[in-house]
Residue frames as qw, qx, qy, qz and C-alpha x, y, z in Angstrom:
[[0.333, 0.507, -0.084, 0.791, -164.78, 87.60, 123.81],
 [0.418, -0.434, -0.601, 0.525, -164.33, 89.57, 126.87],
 [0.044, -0.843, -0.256, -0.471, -166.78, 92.93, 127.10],
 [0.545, -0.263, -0.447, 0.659, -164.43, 95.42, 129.63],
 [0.148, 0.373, -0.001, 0.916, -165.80, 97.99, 128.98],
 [0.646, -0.658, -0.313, -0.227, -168.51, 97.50, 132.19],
 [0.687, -0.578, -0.254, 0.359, -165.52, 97.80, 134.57],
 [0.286, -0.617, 0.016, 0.733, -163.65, 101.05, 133.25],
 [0.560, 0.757, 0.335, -0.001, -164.92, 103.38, 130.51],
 [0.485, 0.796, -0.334, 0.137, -160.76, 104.62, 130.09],
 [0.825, -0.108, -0.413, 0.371, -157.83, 102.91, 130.46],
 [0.384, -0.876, 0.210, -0.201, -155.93, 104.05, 133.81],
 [0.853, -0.353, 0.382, -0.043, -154.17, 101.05, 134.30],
 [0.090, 0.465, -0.821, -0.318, -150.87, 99.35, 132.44],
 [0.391, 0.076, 0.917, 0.007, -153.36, 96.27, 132.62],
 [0.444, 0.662, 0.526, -0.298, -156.06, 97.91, 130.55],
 [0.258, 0.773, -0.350, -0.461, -153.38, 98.43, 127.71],
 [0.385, -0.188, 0.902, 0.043, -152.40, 94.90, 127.84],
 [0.461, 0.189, -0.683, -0.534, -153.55, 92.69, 125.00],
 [0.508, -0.235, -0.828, 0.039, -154.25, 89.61, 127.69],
 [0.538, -0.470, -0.091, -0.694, -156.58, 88.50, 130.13],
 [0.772, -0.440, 0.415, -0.195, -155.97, 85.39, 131.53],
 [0.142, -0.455, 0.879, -0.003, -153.73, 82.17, 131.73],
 [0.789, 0.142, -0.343, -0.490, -155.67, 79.24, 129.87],
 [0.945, -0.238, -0.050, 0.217, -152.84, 76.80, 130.59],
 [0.566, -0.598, 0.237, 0.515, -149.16, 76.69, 130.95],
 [0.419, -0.287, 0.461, 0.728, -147.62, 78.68, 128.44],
 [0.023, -0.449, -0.860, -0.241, -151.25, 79.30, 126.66],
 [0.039, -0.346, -0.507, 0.789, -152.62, 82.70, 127.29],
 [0.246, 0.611, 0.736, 0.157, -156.06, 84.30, 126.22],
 [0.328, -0.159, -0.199, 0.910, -156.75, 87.78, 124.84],
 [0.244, 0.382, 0.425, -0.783, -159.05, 90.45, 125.34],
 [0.415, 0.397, -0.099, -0.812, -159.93, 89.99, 122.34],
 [0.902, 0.162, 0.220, -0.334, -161.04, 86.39, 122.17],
 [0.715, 0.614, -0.334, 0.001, -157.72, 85.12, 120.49],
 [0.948, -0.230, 0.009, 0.219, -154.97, 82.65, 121.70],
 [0.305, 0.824, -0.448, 0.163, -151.13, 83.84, 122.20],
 [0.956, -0.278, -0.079, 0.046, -148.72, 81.17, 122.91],
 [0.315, -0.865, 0.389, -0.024, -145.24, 81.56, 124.62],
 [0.914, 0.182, -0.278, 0.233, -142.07, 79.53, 124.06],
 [0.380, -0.905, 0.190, -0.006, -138.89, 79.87, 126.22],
 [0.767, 0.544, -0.196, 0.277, -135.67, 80.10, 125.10],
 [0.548, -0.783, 0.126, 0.268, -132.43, 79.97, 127.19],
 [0.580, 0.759, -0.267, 0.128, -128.97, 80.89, 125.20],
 [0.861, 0.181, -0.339, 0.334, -125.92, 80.07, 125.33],
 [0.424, -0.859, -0.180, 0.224, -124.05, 81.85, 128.35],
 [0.378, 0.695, -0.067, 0.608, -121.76, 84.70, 127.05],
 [0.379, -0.874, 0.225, -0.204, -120.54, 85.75, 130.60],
 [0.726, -0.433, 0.524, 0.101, -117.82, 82.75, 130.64],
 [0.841, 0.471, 0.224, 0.145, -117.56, 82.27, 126.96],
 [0.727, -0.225, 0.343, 0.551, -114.07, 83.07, 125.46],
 [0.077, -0.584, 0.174, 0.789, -113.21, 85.52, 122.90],
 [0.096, 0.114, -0.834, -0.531, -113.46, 83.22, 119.96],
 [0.091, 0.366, 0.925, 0.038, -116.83, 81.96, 120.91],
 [0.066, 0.728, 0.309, -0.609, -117.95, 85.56, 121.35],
 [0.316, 0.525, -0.303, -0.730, -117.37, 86.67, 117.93],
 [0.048, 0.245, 0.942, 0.222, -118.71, 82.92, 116.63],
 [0.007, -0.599, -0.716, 0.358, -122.15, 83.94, 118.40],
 [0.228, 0.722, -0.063, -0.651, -122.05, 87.83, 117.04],
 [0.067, -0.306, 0.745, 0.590, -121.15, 86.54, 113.55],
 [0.022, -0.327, -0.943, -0.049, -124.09, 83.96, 113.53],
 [0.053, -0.600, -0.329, 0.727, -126.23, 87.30, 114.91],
 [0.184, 0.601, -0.202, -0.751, -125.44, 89.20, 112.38],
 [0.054, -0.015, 0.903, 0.426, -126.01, 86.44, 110.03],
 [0.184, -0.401, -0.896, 0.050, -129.38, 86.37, 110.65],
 [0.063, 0.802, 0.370, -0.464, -130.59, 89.82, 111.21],
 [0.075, 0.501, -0.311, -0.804, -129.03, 90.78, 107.80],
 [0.078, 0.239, 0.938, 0.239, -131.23, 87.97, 106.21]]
């Protein structure tokens, strides 16, 4: 576990609200508080070219799934 409290005794900083500390590996990050938080990366489907019908396929599926 990482002891910050030798380099600032209140946070000032947006980093010293932050949960992490450092990059472990790719996608793998460590946090201040000695625990592991791993990342995944998602790209969707592109909705700037998509057609009328596919746009209310995609909201439909949306809403399917946030009323769950």
């Amino acid at each position: 576990m990482l002891n910050l409290r030798e380099y600032a005794e209140t946070p000032v900083l947006l980093a010293d609200y932050l949960p992490w500390a450092c990059m472990v590996a790719p996608g793998v990050v460590l946090n201040k508080d000695g625990s592991f938080q791993t990342t995944f990366r998602y790209r969707g489907p592109d909705l700037e070219s998509s057609t009328e019908e596919e746009l209310v396929s995609v909201m439909a599926r949306v809403n399917n799934v946030l009323r769950r």
